[in-house]
C-alpha angles and dihedrals in degrees: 000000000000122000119196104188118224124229117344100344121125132207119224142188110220112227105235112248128258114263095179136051118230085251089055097260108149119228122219117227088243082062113044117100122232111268118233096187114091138145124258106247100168134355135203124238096251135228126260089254096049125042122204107249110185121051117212108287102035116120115236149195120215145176118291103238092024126140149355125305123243132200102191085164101242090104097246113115118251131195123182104205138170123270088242097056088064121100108193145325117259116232122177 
């Protein structure tokens, strides 16, 4: 399935969250935290209010309880989510 978001929405690709600490404890679903940090998969053409920010390919931040859950059916976790829930782009 292919997805093409519409105005200023944005689809993402949610990092998987961490299972292990970096000491090898290992963390139980019930206690993992929700990660914020996912890849830019598609992005819509924007308004005139409101510019795209971020081009495919850029690592993002976004909001914790931001967007809208995908099930493309590959298994990976999706969000399409709006250009002003997002934080911050991730450079290395």
């Amino acid at each position: 399935m292919k997805i093409k978001p519409l105005a200023d929405r944005i689809l993402v690709k949610v990092d998987a969250a961490e299972t292990k600490t970096a000491s090898g404890i290992i963390i139980p679903d019930t206690a993992q935290e929700k990660t914020q940090m996912a890849t830019v998969v598609a992005v819509g053409p924007g308004t005139e209010k409101e510019k795209i920010s971020v081009n495919v390919g850029d690592r993002v931040m976004h909001d914790k309880y931001s967007g809208t859950k995908v099930d493309l059916g590959d298994g990976a976790d999706y969000l399409i989510v709006r250009n002003s829930d997002l934080i911050a782009i991730i450079e290395k």
